[in-house]
C-alpha atoms as an extended CHARMM CRD file, in Angstrom:
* protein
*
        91  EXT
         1         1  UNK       CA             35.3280000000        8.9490000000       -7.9840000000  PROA      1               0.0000000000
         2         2  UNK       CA             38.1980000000        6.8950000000       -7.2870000000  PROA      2               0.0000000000
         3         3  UNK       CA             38.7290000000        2.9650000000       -6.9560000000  PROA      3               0.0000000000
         4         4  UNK       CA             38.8630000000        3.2080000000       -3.2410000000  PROA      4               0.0000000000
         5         5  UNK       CA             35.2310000000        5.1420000000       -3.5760000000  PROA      5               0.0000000000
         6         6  UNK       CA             33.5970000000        2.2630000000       -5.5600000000  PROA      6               0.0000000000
         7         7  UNK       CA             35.1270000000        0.1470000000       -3.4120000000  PROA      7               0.0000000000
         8         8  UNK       CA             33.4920000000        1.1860000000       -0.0380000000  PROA      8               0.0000000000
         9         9  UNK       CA             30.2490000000        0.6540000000       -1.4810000000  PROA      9               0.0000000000
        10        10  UNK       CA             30.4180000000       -3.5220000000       -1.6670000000  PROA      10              0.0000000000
        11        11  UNK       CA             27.2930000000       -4.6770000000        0.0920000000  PROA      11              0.0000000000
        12        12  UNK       CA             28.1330000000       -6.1580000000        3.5020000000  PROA      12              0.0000000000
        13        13  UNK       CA             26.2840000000       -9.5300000000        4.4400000000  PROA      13              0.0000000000
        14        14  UNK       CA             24.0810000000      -10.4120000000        5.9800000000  PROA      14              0.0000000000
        15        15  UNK       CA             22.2340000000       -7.2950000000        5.1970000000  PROA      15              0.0000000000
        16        16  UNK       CA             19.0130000000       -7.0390000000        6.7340000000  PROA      16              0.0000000000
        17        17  UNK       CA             17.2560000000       -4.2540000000        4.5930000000  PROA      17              0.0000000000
        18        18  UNK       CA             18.1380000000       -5.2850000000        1.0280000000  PROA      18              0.0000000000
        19        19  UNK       CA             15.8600000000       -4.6200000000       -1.3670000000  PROA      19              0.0000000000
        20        20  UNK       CA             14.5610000000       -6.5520000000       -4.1840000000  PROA      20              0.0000000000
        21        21  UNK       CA             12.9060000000       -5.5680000000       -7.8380000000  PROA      21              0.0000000000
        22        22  UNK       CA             11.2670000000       -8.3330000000       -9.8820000000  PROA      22              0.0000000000
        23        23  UNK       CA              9.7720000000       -6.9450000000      -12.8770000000  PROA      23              0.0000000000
        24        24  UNK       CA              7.8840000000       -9.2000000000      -15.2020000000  PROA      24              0.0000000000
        25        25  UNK       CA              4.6900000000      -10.6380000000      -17.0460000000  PROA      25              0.0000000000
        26        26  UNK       CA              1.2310000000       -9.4160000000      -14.9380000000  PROA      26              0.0000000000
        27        27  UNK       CA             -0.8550000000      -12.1380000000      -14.2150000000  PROA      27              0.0000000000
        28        28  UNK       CA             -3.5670000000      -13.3330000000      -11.0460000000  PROA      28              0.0000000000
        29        29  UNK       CA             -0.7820000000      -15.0800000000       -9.2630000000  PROA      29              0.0000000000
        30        30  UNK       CA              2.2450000000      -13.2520000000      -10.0110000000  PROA      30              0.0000000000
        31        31  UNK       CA              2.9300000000      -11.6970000000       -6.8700000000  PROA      31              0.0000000000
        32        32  UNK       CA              2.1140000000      -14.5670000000       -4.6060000000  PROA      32              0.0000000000
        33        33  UNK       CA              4.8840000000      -16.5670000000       -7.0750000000  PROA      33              0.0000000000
        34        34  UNK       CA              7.6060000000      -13.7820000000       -6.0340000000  PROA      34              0.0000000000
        35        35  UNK       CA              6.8100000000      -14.0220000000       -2.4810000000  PROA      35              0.0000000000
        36        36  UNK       CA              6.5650000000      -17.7370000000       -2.3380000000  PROA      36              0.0000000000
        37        37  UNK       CA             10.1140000000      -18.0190000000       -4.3170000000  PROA      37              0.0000000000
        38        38  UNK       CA             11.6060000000      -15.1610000000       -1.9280000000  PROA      38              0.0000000000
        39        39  UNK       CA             10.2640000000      -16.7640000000        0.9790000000  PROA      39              0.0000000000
        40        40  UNK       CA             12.3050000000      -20.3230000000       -0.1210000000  PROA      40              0.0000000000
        41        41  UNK       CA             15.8700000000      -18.5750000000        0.0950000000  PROA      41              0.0000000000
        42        42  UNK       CA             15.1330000000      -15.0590000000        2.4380000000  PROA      42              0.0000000000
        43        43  UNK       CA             12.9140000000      -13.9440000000        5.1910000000  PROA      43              0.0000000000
        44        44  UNK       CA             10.8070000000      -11.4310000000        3.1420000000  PROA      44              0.0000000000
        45        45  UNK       CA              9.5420000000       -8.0770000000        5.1010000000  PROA      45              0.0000000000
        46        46  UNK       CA              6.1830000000       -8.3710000000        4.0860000000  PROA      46              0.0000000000
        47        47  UNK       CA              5.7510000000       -4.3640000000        4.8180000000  PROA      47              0.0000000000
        48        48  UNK       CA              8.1330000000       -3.4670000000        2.3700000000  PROA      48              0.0000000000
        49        49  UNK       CA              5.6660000000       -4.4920000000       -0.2300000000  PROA      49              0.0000000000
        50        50  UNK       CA              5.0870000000       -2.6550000000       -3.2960000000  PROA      50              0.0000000000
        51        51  UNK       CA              3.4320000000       -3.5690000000       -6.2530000000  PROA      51              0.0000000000
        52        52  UNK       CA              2.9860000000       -1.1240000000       -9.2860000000  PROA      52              0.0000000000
        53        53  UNK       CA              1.7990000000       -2.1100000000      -13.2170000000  PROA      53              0.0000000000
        54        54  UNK       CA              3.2210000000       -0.9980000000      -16.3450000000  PROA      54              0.0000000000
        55        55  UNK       CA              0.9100000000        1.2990000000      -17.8670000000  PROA      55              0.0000000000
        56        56  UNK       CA             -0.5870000000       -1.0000000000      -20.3830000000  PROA      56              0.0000000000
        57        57  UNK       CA             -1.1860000000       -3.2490000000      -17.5340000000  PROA      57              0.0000000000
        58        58  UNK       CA              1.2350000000       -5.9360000000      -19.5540000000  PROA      58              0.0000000000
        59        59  UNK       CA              3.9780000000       -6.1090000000      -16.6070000000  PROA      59              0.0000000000
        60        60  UNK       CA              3.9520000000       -5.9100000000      -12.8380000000  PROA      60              0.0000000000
        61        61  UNK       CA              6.7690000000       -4.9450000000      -10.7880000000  PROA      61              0.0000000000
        62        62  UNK       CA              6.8500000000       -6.4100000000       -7.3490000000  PROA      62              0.0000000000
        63        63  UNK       CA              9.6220000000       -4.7690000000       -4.6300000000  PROA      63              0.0000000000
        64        64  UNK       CA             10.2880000000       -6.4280000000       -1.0810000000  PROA      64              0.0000000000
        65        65  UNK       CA             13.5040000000       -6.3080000000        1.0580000000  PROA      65              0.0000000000
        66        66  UNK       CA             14.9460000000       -9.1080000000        2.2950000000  PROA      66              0.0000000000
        67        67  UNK       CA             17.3700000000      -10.3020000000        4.6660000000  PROA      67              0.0000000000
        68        68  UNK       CA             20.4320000000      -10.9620000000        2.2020000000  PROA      68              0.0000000000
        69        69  UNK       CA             22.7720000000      -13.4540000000        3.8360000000  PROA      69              0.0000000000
        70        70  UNK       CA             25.6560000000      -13.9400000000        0.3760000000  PROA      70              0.0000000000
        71        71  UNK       CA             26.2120000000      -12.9440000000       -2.9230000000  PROA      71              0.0000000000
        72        72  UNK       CA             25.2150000000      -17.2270000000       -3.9100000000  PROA      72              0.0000000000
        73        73  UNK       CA             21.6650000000      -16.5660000000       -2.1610000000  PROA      73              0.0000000000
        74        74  UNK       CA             20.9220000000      -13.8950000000       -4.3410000000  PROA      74              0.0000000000
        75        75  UNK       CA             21.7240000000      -15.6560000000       -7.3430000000  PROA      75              0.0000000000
        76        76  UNK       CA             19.9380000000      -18.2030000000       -6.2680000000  PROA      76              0.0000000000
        77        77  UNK       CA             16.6900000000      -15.7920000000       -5.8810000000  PROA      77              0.0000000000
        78        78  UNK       CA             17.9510000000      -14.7290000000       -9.5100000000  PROA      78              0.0000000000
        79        79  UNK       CA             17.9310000000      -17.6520000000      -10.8070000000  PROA      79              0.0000000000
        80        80  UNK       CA             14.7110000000      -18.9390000000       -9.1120000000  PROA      80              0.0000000000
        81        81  UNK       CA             12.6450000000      -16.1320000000      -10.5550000000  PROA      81              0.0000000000
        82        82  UNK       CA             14.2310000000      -16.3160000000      -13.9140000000  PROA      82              0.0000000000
        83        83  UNK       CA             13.2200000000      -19.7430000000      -14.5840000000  PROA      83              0.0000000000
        84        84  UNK       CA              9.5580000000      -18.7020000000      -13.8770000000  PROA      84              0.0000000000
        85        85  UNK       CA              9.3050000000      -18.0040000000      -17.6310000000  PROA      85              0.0000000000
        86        86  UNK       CA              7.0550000000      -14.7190000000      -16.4900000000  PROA      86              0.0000000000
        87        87  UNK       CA             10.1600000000      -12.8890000000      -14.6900000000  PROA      87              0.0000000000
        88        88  UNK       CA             12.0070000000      -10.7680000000      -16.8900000000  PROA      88              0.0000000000
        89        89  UNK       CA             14.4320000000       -8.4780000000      -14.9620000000  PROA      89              0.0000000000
        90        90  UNK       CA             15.6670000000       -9.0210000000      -10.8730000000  PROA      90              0.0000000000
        91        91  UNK       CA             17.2570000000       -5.6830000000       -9.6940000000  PROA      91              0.0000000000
């Protein structure tokens, strides 16, 4: 693959169907914390929403797409989530 390959593949904004992985401590509220925190910087497809547990129940992962307007919203999102304390990886 050359430069010019990786390249072609920067995300172009605003990007309506970008999706979003939050992976990170399980817990009663943990999901409604992502939205709510997504919902702050994004408009969040709610029927993109998957939710799926480790399987010793310790973590949740929690996927949505979003409506990505810049690379500083999503590290904004990033950063959001992070400081949570319970969020442990954004992809």
């Amino acid at each position: 693959m050359s430069q010019a390959d990786i390249k072609s593949h920067k995300i172009e904004f605003p990007c309506a169907d970008y999706p979003i992985k939050v992976v990170g401590d399980s817990g009663a509220n943990y999901k409604s914390m992502v939205i709510e925190i997504l919902s702050k910087y994004a408009k969040v497809d709610l029927g993109t929403l998957a939710e799926r547990q480790s399987s010793n129940g310790k973590y949740t992962t929690v996927q949505l797409h979003i409506v990505a307007t810049g690379e500083d919203q999503l590290r904004d999102i990033n950063s959001a989530l992070r400081a949570t304390g319970i969020v442990h990886m954004v992809l």
